[in-house]
Each structure stands twice: as C-alpha cells, then as structure tokens.
Biopython code that builds the backbone (N, CA, C, O; Angstrom):
import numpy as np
from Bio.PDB.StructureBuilder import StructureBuilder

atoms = [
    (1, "UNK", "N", (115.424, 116.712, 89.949)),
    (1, "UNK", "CA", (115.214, 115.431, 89.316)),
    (1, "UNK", "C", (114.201, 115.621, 88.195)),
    (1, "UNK", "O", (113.141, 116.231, 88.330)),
    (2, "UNK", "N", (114.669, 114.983, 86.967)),
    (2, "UNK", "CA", (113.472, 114.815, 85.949)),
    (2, "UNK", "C", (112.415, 114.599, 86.401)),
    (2, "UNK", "O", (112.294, 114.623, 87.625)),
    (3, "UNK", "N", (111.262, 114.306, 85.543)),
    (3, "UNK", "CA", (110.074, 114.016, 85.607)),
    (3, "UNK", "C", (110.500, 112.806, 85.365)),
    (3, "UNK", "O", (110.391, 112.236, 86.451)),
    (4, "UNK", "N", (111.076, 111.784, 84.315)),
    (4, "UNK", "CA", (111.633, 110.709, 84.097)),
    (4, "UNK", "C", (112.180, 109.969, 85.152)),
    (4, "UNK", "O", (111.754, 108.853, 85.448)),
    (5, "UNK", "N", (113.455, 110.740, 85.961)),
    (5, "UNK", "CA", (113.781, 110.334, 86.799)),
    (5, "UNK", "C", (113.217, 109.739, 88.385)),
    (5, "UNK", "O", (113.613, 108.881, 89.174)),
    (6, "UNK", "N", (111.762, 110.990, 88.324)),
    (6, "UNK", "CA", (110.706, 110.965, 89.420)),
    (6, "UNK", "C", (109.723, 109.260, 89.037)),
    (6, "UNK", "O", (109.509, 108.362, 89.850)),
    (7, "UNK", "N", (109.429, 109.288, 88.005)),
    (7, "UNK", "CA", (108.726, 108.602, 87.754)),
    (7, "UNK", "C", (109.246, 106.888, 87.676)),
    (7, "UNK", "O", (108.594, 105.859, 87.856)),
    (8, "UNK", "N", (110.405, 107.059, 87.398)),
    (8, "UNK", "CA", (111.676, 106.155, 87.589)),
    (8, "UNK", "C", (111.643, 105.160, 89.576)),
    (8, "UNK", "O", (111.423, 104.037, 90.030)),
    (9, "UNK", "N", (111.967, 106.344, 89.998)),
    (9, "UNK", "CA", (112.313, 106.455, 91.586)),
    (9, "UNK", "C", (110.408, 106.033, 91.737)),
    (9, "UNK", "O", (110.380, 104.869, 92.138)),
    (10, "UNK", "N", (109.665, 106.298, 91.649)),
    (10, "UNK", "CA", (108.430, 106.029, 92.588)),
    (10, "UNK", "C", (108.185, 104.605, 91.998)),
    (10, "UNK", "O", (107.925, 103.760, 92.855)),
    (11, "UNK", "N", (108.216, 104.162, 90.688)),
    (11, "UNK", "CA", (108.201, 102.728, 90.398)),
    (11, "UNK", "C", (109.030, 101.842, 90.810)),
    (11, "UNK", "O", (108.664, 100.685, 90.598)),
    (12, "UNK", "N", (110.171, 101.994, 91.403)),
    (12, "UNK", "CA", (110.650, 101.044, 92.303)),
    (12, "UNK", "C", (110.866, 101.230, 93.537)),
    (12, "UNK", "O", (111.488, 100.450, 94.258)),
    (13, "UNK", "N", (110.350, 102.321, 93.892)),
    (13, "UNK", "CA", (109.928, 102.198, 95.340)),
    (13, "UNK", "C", (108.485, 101.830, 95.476)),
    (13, "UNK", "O", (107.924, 101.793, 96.571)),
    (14, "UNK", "N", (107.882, 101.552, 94.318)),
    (14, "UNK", "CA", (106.473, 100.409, 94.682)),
    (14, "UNK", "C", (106.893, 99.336, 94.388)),
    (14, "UNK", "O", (106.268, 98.486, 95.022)),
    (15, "UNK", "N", (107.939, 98.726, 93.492)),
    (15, "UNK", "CA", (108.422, 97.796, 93.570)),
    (15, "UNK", "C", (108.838, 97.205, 94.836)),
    (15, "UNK", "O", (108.406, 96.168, 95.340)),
    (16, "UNK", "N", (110.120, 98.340, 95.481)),
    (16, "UNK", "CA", (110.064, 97.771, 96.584)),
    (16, "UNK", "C", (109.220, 97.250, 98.126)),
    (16, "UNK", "O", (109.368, 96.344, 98.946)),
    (17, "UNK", "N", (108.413, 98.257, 97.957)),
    (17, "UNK", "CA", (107.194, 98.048, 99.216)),
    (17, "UNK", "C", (106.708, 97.195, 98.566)),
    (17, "UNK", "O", (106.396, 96.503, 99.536)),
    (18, "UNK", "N", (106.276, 96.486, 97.525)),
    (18, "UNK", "CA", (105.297, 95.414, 97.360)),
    (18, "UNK", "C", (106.417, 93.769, 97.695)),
    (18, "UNK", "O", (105.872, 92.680, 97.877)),
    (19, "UNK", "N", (108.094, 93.956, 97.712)),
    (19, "UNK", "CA", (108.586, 93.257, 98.551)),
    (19, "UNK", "C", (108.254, 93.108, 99.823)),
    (19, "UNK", "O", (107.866, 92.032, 100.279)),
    (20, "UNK", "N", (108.386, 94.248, 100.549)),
    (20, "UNK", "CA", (108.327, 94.232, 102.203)),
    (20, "UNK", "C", (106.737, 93.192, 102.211)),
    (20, "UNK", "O", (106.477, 92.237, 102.943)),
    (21, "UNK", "N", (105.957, 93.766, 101.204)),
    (21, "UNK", "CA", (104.548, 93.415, 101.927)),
    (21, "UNK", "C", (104.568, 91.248, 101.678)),
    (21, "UNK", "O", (104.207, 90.314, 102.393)),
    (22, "UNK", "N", (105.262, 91.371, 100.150)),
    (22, "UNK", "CA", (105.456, 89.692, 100.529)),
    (22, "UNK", "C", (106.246, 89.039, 101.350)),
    (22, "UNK", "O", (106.021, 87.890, 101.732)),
    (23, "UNK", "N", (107.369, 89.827, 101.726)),
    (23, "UNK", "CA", (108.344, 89.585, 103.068)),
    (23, "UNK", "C", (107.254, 89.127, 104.554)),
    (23, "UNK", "O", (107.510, 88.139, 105.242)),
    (24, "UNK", "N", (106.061, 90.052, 104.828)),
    (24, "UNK", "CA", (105.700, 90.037, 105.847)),
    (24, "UNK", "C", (104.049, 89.273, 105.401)),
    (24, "UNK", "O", (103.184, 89.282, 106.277)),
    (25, "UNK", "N", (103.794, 88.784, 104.321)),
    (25, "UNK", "CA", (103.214, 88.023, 104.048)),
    (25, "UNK", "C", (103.473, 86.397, 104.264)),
    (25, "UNK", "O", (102.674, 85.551, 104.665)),
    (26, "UNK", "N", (104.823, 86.249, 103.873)),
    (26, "UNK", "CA", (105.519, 84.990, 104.311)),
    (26, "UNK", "C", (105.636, 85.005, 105.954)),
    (26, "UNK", "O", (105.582, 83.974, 106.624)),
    (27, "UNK", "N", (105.742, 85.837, 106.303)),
    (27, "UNK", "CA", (106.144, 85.531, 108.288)),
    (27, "UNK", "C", (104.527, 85.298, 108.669)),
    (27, "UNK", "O", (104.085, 84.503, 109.499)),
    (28, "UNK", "N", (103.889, 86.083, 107.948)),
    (28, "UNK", "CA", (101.917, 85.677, 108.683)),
    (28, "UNK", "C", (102.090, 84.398, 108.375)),
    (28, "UNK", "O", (102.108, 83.525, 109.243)),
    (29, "UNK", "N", (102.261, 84.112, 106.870)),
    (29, "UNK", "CA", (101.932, 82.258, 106.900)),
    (29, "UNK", "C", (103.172, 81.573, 107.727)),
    (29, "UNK", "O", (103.183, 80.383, 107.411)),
    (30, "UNK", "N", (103.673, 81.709, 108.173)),
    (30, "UNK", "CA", (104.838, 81.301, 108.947)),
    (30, "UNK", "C", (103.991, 80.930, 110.503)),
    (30, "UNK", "O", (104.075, 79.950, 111.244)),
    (31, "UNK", "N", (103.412, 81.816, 110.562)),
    (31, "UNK", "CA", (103.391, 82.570, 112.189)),
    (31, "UNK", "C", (101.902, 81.628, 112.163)),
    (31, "UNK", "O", (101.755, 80.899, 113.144)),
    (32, "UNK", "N", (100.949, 81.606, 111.250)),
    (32, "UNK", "CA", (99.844, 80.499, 111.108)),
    (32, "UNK", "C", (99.902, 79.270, 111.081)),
    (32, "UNK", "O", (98.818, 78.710, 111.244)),
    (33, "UNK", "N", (101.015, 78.458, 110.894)),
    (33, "UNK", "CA", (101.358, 77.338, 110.869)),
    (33, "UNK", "C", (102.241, 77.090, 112.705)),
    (33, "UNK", "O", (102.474, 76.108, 113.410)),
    (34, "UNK", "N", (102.438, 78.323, 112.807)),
    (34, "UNK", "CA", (102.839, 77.841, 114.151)),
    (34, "UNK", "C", (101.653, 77.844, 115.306)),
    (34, "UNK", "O", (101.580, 77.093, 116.279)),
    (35, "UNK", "N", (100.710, 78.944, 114.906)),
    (35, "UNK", "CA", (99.993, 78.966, 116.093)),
    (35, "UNK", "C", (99.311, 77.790, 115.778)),
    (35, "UNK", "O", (99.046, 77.015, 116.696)),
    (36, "UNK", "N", (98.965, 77.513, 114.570)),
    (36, "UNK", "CA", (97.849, 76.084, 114.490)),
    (36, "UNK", "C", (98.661, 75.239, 115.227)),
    (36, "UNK", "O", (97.749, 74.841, 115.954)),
    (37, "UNK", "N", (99.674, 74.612, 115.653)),
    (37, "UNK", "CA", (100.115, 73.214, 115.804)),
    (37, "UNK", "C", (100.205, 73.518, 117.358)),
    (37, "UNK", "O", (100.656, 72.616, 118.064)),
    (38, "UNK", "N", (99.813, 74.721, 117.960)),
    (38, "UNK", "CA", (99.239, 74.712, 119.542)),
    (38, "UNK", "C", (98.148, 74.289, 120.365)),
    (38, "UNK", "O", (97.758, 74.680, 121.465)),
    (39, "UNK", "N", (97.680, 73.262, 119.457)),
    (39, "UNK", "CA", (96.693, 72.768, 119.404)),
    (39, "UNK", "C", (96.233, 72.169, 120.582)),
    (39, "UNK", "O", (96.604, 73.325, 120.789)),
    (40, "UNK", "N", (95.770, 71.520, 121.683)),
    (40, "UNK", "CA", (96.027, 70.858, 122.976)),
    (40, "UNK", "C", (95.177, 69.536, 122.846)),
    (40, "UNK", "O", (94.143, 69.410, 122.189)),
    (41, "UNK", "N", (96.082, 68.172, 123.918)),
    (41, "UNK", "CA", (94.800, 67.254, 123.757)),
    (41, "UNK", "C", (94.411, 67.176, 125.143)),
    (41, "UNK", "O", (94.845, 67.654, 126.191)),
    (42, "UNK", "N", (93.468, 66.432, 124.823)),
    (42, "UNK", "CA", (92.900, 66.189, 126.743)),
    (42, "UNK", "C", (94.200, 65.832, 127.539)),
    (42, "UNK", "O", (94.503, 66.402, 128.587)),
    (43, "UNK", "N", (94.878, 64.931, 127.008)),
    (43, "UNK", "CA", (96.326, 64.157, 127.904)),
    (43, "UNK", "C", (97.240, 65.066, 127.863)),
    (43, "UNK", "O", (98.291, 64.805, 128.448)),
    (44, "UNK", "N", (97.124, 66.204, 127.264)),
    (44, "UNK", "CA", (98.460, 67.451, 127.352)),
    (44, "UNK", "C", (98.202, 68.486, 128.757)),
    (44, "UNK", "O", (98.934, 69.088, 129.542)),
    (45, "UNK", "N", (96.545, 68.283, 128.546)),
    (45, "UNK", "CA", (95.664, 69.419, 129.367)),
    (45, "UNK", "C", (95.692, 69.274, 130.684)),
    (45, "UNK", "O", (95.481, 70.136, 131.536)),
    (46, "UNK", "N", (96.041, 67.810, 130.864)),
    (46, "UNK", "CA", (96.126, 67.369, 132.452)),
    (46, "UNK", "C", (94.360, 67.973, 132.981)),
    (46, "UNK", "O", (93.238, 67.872, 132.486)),
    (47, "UNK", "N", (94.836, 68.497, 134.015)),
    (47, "UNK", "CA", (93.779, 68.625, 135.215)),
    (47, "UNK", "C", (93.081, 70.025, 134.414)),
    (47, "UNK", "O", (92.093, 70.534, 134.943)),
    (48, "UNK", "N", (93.631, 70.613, 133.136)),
    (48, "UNK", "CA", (92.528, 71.849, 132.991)),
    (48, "UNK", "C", (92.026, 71.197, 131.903)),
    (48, "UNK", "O", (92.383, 71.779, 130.879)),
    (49, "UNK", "N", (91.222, 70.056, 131.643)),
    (49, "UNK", "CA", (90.730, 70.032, 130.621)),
    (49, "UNK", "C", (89.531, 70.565, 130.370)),
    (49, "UNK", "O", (89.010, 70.456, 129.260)),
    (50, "UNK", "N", (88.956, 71.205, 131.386)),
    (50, "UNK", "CA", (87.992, 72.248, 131.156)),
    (50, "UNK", "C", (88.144, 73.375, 129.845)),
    (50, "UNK", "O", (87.267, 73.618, 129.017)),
    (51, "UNK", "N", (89.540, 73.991, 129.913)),
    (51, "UNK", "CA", (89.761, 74.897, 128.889)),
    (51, "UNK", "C", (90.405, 74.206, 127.314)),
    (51, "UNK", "O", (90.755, 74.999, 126.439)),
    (52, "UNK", "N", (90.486, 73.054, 127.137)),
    (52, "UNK", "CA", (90.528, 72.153, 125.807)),
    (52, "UNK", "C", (89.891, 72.841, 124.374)),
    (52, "UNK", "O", (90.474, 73.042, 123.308)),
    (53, "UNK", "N", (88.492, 73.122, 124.749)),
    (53, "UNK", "CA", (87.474, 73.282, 123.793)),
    (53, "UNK", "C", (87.882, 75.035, 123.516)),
    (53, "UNK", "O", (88.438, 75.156, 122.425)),
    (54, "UNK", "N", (87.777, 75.907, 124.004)),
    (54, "UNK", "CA", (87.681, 77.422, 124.321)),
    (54, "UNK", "C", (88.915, 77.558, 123.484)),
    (54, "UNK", "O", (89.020, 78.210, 122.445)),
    (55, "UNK", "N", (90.170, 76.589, 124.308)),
    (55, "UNK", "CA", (91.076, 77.247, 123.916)),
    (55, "UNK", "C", (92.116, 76.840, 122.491)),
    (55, "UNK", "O", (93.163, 77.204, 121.957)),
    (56, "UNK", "N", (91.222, 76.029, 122.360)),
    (56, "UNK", "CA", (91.136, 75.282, 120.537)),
    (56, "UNK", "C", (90.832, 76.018, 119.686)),
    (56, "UNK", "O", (91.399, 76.156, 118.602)),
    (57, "UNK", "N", (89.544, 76.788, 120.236)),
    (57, "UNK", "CA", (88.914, 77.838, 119.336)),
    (57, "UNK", "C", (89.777, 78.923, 119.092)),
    (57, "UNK", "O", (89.970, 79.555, 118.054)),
    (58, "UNK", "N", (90.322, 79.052, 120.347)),
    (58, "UNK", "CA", (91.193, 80.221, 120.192)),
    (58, "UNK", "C", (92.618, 80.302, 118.924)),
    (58, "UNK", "O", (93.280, 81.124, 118.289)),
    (59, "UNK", "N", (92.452, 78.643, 119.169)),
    (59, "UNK", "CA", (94.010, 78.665, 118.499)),
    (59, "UNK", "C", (93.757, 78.780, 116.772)),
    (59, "UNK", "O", (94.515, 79.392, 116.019)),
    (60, "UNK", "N", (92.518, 78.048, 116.347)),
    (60, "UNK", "CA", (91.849, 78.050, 114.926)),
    (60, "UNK", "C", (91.465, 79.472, 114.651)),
    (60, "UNK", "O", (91.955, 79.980, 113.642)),
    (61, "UNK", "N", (90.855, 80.018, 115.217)),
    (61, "UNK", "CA", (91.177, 81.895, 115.061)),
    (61, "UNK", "C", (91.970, 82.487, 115.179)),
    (61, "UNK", "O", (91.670, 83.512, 114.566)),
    (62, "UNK", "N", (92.953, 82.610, 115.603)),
    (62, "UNK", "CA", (94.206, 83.017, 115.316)),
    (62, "UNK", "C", (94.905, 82.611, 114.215)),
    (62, "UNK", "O", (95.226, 83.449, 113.372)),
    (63, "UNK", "N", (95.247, 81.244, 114.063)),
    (63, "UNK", "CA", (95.529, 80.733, 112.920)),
    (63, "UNK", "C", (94.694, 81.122, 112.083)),
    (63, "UNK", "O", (95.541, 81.770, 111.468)),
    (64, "UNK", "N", (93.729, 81.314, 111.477)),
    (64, "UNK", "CA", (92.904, 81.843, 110.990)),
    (64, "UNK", "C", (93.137, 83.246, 110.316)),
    (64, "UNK", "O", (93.409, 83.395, 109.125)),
    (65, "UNK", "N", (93.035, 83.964, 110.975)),
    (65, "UNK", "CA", (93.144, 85.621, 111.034)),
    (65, "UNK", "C", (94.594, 85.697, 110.207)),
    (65, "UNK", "O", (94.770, 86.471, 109.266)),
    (66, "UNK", "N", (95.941, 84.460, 110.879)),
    (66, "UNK", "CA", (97.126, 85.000, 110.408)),
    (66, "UNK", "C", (96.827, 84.742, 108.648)),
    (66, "UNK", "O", (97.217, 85.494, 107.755)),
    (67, "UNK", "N", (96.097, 83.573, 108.487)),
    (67, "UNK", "CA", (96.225, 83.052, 106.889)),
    (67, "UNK", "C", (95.471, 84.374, 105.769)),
    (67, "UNK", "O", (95.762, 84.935, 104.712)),
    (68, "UNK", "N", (94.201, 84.403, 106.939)),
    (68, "UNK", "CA", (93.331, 85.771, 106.095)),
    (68, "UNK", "C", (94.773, 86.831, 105.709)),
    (68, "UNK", "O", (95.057, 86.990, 104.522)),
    (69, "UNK", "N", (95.481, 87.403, 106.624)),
    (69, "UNK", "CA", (96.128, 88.716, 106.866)),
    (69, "UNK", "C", (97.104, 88.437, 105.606)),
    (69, "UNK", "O", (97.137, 89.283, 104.712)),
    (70, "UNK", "N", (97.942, 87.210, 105.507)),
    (70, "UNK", "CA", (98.787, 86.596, 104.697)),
    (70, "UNK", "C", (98.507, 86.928, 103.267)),
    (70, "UNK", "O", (99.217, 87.579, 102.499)),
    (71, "UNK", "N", (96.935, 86.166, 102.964)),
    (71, "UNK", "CA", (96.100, 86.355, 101.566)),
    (71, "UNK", "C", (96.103, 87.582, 101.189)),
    (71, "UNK", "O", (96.411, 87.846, 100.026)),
    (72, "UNK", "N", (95.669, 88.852, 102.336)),
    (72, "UNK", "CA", (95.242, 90.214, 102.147)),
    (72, "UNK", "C", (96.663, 90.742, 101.903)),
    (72, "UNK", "O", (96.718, 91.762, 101.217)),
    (73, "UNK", "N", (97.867, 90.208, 102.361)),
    (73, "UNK", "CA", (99.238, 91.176, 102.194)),
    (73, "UNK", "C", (99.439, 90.975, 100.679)),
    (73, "UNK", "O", (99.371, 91.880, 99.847)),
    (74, "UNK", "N", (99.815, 89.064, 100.304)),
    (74, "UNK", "CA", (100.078, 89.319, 99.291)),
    (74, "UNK", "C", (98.958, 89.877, 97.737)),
    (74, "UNK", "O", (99.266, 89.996, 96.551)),
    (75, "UNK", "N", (97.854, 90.068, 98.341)),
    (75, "UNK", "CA", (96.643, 91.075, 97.498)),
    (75, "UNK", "C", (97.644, 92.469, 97.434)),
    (75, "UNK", "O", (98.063, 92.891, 96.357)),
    (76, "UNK", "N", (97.876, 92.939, 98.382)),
    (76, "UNK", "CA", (98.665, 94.289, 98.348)),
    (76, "UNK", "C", (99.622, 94.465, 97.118)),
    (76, "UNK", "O", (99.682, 95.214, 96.143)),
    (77, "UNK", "N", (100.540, 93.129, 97.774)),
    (77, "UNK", "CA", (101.892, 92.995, 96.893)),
    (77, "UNK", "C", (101.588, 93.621, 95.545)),
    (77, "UNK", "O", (102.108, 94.456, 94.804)),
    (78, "UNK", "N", (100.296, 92.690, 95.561)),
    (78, "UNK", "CA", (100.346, 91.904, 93.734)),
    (78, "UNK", "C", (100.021, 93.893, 92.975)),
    (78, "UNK", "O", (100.537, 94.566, 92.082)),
    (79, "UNK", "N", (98.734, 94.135, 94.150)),
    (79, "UNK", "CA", (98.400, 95.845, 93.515)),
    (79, "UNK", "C", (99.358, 96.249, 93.384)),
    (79, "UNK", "O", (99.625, 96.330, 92.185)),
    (80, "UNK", "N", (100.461, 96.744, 94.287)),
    (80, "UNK", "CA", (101.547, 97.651, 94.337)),
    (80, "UNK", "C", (102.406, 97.068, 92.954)),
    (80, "UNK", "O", (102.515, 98.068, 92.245)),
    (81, "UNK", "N", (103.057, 95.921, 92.258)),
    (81, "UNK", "CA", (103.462, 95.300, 91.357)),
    (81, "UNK", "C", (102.921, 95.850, 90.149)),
    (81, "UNK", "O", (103.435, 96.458, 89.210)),
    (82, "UNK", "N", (101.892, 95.526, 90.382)),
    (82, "UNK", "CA", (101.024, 96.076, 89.057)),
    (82, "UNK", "C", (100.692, 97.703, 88.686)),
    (82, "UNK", "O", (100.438, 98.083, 87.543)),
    (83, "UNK", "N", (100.737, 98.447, 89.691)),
    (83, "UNK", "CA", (100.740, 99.420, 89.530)),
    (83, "UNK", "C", (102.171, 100.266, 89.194)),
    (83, "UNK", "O", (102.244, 101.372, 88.659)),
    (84, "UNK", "N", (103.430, 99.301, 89.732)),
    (84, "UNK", "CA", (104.666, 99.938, 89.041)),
    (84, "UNK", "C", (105.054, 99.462, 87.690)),
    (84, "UNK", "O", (106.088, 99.956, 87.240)),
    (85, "UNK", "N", (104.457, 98.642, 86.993)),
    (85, "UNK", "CA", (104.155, 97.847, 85.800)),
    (85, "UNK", "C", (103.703, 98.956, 85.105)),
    (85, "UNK", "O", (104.382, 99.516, 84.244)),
    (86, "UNK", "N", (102.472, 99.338, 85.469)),
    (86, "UNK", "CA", (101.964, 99.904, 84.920)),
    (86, "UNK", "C", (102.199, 101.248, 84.636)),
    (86, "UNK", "O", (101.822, 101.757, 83.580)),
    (87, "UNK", "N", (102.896, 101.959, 85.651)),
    (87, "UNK", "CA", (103.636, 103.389, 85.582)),
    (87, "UNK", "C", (105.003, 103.182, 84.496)),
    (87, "UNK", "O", (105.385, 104.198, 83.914)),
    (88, "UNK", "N", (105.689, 101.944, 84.244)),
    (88, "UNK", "CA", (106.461, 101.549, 83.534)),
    (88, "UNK", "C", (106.172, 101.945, 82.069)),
    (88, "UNK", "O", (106.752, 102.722, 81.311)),
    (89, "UNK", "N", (105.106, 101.169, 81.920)),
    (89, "UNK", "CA", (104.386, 101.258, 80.944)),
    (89, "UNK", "C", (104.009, 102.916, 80.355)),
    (89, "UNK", "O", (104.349, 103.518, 79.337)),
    (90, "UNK", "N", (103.397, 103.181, 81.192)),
    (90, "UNK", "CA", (102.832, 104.739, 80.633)),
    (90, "UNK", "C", (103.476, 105.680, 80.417)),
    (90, "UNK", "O", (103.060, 106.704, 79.875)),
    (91, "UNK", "N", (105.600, 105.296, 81.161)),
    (91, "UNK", "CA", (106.268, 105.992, 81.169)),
    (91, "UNK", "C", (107.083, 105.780, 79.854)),
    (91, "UNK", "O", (107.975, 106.598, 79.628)),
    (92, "UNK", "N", (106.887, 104.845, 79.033)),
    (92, "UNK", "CA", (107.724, 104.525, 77.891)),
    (92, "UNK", "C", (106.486, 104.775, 76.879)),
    (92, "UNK", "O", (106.850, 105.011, 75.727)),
    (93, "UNK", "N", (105.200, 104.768, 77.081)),
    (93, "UNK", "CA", (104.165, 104.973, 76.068)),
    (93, "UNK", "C", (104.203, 106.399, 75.757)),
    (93, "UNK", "O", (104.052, 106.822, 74.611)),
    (94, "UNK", "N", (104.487, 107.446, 77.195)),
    (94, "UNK", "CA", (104.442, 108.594, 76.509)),
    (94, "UNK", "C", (105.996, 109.251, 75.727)),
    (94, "UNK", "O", (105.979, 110.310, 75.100)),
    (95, "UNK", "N", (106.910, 108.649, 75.858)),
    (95, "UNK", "CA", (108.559, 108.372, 75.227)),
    (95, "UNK", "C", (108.005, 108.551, 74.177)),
    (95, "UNK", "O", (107.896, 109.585, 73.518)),
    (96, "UNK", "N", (107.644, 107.558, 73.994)),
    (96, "UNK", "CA", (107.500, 106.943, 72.383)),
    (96, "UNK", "C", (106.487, 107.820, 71.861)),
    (96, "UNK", "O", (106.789, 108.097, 70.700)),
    (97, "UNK", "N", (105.405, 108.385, 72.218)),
    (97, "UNK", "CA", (104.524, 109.329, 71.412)),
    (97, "UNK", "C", (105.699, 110.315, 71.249)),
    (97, "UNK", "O", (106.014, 110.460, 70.068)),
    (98, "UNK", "N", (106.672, 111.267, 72.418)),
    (98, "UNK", "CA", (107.072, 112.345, 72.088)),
    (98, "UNK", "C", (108.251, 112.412, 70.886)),
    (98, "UNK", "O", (108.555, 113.305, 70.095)),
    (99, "UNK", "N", (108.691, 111.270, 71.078)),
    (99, "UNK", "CA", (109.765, 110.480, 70.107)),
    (99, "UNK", "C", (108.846, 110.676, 68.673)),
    (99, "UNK", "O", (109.358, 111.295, 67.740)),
    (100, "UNK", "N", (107.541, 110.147, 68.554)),
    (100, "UNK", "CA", (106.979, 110.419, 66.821)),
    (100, "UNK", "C", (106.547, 111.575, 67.288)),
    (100, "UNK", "O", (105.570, 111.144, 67.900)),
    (101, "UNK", "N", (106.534, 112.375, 67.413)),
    (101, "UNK", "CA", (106.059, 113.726, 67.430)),
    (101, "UNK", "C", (107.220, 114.591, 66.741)),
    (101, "UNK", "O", (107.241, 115.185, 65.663)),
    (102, "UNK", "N", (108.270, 114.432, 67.850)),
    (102, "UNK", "CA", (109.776, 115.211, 67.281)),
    (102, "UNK", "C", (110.354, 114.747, 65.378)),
    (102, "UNK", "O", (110.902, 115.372, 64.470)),
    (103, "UNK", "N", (109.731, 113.073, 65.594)),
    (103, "UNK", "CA", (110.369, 112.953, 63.999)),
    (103, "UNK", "C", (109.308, 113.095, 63.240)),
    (103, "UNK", "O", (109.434, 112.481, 62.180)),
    (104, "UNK", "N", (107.865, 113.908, 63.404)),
    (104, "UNK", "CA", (107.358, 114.041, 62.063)),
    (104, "UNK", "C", (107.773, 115.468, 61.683)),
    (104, "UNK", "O", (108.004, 116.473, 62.354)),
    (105, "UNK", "N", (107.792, 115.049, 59.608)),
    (105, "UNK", "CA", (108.294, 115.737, 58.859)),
    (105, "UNK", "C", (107.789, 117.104, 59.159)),
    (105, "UNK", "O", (106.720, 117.283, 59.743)),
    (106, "UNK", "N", (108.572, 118.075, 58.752)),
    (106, "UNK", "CA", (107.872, 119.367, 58.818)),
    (106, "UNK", "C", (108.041, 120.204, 60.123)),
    (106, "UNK", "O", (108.284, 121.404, 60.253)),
    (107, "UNK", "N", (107.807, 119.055, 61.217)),
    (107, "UNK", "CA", (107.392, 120.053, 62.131)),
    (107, "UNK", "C", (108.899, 120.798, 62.492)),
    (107, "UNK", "O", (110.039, 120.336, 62.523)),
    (108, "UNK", "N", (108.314, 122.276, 62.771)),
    (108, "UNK", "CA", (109.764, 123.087, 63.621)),
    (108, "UNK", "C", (109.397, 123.442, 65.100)),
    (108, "UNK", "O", (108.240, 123.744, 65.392)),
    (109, "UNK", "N", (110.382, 123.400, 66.013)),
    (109, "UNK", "CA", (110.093, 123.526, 67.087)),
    (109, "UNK", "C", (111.240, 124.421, 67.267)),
    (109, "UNK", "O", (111.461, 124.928, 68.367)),
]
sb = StructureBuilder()
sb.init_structure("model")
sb.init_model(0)
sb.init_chain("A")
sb.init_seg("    ")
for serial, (resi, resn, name, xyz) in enumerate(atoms, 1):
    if name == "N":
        sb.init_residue(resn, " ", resi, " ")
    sb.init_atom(name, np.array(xyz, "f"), 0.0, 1.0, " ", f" {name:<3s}", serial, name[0])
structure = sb.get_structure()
C-alpha cells in the first residue's frame, strides 16, 4: 500500500472510531435518562422507606457518572474527527508542495 493509500485508510478509520465513540455516547445519555427516572417515593417504598434517601443518592450518581462518561465520549469523538481532518489536510498540503516542486522550471529529476 502507498503511503497515500496508508494515510488514506488510517483517516477513516479515525473517522470511523470517532463514530463508534458517538454511537456509545448516545446509549450513556440514553442509559442516564433511564437510571434517573428510578427515582423512588416514600408511597412506592412501602415498608422500606428507610432506604428512600441512600438509594436516591444512588440513583443521582449513577445518572450522573452516565452524563459525565457521555460528555467525555463525545470529547473523544470530536479529537478523533479532528485529528482525521487534520491528517486530511496535511495529506493534500504535502500533494500540493510536491506538485510545485515537480512543475518548477528547470528542475531535472
């Protein structure tokens, strides 16, 4: 495989992993909206309303953690995106230098 071709192939395979990571960015916020609405009331709790408070907490940290994890995936995404952007980029910047190189006058190769 070219160097072209290499450089080709690794920019959209960061393309693609920075899918997977918003794929599984969407199921955290998915998965946070579900654990939040596990919410309990005293009249759900019946006879354990002892564990009401504890296990409230529990449910706002979790929910919690999933939204953090969500924020931090699609942070990933956005790096991985930008960094095949950017290999894009550097891969047509150096084209184009070798491209004026070959057409200035004079030169023999």
């Amino acid at each position: 495989m070219s160097q072209a071709g290499e450089l080709k192939f690794i920019a959209s395979s960061l393309q693609q992993t920075a899918g997977i990571w918003d794929h599984e960015a969407a199921a955290a916020q998915s998965a946070a909206a579900r654990v939040g609405g596990m919410s309990l009331s005293r009249l759900e709790a019946g006879v354990f309303q002892i564990i009401v408070g504890p296990y409230d907490e529990v449910v706002t940290q979790v929910s919690a953690r999933f939204e953090e994890g969500s924020r931090n995936m699609r942070g990933i995404a956005s790096a991985l995106e930008l960094a095949a952007q950017r290999l894009g980029r550097g891969e047509q910047a150096s084209l184009t230098a070798i491209h004026r190189t070959y057409a200035l006058p004079g030169l023999k190769i």
